[in-house]
N, C-alpha and C positions, 0 to 999 in steps of 0.2 A: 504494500500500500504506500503511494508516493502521499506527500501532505503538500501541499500547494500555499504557497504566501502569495497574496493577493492583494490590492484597492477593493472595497466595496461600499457602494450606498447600501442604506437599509431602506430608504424611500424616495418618492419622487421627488428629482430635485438636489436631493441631500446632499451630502459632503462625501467625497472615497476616502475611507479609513483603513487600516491595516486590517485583513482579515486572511483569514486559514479554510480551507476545506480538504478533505482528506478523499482522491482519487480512489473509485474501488479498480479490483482486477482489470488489466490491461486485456481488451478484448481481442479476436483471433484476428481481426481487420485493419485494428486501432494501432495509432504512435501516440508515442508522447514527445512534444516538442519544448526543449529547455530556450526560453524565450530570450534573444540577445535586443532586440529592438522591437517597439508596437508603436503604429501609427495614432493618431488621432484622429478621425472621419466625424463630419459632423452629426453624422446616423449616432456616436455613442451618446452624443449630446442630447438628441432627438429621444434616444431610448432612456436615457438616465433620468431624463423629465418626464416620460412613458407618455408620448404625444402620442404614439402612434395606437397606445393600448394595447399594449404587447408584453411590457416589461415583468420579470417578477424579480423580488426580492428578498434575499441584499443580489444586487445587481453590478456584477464586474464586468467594463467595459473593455474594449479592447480587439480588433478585429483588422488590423494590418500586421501581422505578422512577419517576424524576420527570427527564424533560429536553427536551432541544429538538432536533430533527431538524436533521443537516450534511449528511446522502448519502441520495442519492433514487436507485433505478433504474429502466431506463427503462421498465419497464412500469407504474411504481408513478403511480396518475391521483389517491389520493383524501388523500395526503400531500406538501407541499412542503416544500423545508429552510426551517427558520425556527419551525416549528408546534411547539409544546408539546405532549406525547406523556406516556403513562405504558403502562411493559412491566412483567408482574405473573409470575406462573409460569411460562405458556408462551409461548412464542417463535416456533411455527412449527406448521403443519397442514397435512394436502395439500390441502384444498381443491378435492378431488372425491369425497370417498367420500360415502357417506347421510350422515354423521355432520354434516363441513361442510357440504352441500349442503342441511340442514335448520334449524341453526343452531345445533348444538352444535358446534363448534369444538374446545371444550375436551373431548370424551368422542372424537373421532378418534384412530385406530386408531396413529395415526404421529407424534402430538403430539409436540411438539420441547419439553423442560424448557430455563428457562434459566438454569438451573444442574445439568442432567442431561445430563453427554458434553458439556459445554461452559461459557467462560464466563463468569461473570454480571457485576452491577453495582456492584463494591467496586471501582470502576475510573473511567476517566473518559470510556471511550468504550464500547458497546456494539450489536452488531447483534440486527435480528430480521425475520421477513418481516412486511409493511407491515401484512396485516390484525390483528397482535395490539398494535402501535402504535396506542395508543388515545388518540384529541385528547381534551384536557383540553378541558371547559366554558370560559368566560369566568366569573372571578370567584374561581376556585378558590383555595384556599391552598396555593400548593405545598410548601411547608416542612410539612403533614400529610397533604398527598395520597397520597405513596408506600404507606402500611402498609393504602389503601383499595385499590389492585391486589392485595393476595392475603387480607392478612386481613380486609377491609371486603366481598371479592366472596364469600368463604368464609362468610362467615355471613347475606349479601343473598339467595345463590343461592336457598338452602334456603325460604326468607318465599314466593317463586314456585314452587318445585317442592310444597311441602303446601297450595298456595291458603292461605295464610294469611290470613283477612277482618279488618278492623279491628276490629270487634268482639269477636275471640276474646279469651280468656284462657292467655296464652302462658308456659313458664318457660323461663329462662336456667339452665343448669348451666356453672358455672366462670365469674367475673367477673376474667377478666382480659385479655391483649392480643386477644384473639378476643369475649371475652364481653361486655367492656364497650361494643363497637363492636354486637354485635346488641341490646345494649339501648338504644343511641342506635335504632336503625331501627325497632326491635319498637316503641317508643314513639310516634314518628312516621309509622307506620305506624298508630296509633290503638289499640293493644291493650293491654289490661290485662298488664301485665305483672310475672312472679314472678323474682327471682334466689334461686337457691340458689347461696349461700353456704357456707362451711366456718371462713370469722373474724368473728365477730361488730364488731371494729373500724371492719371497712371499711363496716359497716352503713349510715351519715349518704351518705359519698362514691357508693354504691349507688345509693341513691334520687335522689339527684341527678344521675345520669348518666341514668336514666327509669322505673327499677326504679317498678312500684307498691306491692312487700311484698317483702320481706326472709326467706328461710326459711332456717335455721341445718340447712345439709344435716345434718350429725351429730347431729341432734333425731329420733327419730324421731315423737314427739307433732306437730312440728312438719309434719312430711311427710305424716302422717294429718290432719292436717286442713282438707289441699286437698286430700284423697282424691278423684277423679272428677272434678275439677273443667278442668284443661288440655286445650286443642283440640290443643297440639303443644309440645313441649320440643326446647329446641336443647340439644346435648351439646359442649362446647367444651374440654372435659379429654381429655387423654390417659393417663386413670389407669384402672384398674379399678375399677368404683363398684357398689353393691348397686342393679344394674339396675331390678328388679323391686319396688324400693318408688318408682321412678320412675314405674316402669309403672302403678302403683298409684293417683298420680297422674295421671293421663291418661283422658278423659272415653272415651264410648262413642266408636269410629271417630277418637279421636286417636293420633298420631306422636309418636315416639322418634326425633330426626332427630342424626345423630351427624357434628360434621367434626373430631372431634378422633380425631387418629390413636392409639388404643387398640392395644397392641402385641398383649397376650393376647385372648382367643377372651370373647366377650361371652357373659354365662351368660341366657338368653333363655328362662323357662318358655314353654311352649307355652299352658297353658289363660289366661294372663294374657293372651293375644293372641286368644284366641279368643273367650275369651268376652265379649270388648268390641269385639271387632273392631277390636282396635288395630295398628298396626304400626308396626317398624322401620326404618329407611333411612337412607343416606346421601350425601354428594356431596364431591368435589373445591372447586374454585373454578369458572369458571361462564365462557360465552360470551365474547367479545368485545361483540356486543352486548347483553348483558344488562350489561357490566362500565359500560358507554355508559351505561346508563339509572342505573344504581346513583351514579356521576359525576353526572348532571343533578339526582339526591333529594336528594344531600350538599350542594352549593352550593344546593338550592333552601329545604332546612332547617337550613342548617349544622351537617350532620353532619362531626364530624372525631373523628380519634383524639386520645386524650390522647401527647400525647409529648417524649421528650428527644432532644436532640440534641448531637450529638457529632460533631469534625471526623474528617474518613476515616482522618486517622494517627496516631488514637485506636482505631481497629476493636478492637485487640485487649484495651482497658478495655471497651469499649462490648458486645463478646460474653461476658468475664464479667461482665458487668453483670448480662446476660438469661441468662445461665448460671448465675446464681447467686438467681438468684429477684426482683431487684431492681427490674425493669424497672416503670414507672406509664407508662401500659402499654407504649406502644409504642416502639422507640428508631427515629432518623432518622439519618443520616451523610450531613456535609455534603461535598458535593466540592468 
């Protein structure tokens, strides 16, 4: 029996404190990952406050993983202890329905959160079953790898699910811990690429992370005048936004592709969709093996998040850090 030191709230909102829970037997499927680095995702935030109604408690967040594999079970062939591993959202799938059996892992019916009814990695030890233990490449930087298992896979998924071609002309909504990681990819992925913005400041820093033009969302001249012109827009805000002058944006048969979690009901004219044949969609975080290839583009372009780091028995500066708007962009905690 391993005993696990951990962060935890006991309630919504609350403070993460030192807590302990005691691991039972290591299953025939399962690892256990001794945790060197955990990201911070604003979903822990989201859950710690139990916005989503989801949460139970004492409640340890934690879900961009970066560590090294201690416990192997014995049916586990394609993981040894020792291997460098990253666990991102989910933890676990059965690994027989169509869902697994095709290669969506992350869209099964039974998907294990790993920090949903269990918990995650503000800890220094953490289990999951083997296929969502994802080996790190050779070369990788561990110290920014963690915030590419949820926020790097969340906005990599989408560039594959709308065929995104190099050629297109792509925009970014929301440049910040989600947005400014899809404009490292959109860019190296070869597209011309737009961010909408909402602070003219962060303008210079934009472009340089791969933006190719700068649009001041709250212009609306601005927004008219890449009228038609986008093959697909990534949505990375969780606000309510004037949809349809996005839409407006978006060339004949382009996408509105949304991963930021919008609380209220998106206001979606109908002939705006029609008469371009444009549409809507959206996605969670993405495969295992799709998480695998996204891993192989970052170290082969050095794609990394911008980020801070902060030691673990700092968590609770380090969450209002990112609870209070602060964050560039992404925060890491070191174990």
């Amino acid at each position: 029996m391993t005993t696990v030191k951990a962060y935890a709230a006991s309630e919504a909102g609350g403070k993460l404190s030192p807590f302990k829970y005691d691991l039972p037997a290591l299953g025939s499927e399962q690892v256990d990952i001794k945790v060197h680095y955990c990201g911070i995702c604003h979903s822990d935030l989201s859950m710690l406050n139990n916005e989503w109604g989801m949460t139970t408690y004492p409640f340890v967040p934690g879900h961009e993983i970066i560590g090294e594999v201690i416990g192997v079970g014995n049916e586990v062939k394609s993981i040894k202890a020792g291997d460098l591993v990253g666990l991102g959202w989910n933890s676990s799938s059965c690994m027989h329905c169509e869902q697994c059996m095709n290669g969506s892992h992350h869209l099964c019916s039974s998907v294990e959160g790993t920090i949903v009814g269990r918990h995650g990695g503000f800890a220094d030890y953490v289990r999951c079953h083997w296929s969502w233990a994802i080996s790190l490449p050779d070369g990788i930087d561990l110290q920014k790898a963690g915030p590419l298992l949820c926020g790097g896979i969340t906005v990599f998924n989408p560039i594959f699910l709308a065929g995104v071609k190099p050629t297109d002309k792509v925009g970014v909504i929301g440049i910040g811990g989600l947005g400014h990681m899809a404009l490292k990819f959109l860019n190296k992925w070869g597209c011309e690429v737009v961010a909408f913005s909402s602070n003219p400041d962060k303008k210079e820093q934009i472009l340089a992370m791969g933006a190719t033009k700068v649009i001041n969302s709250r212009d609306p001249k601005e927004l008219e005048s890449i009228a038609g012109s986008l093959a697909f827009i990534l949505n990375t805000t969780n606000v309510k936004l004037d949809w349809n002058a996005y839409l407006m944006t978006l060339a004949p048969k382009g996408r509105l592709h949304t991963v930021g979690a919008v609380l209220e009901p998106m206001e979606i004219p109908a002939f705006s969709l029609i008469m371009g044949e444009k549409s809507v969609a959206g996605s969670p975080v993405g495969s295992p093996g799709l998480t695998k290839t996204m891993l192989d583009f970052c170290v082969r372009h050095s794609i990394y998040p911008m980020v801070e780091e902060f030691p673990l028995n700092q968590v609770n500066e380090a969450m209002a850090h990112l609870g209070a708007g602060k964050a560039r962009y992404r925060i890491v905690l070191k174990v």
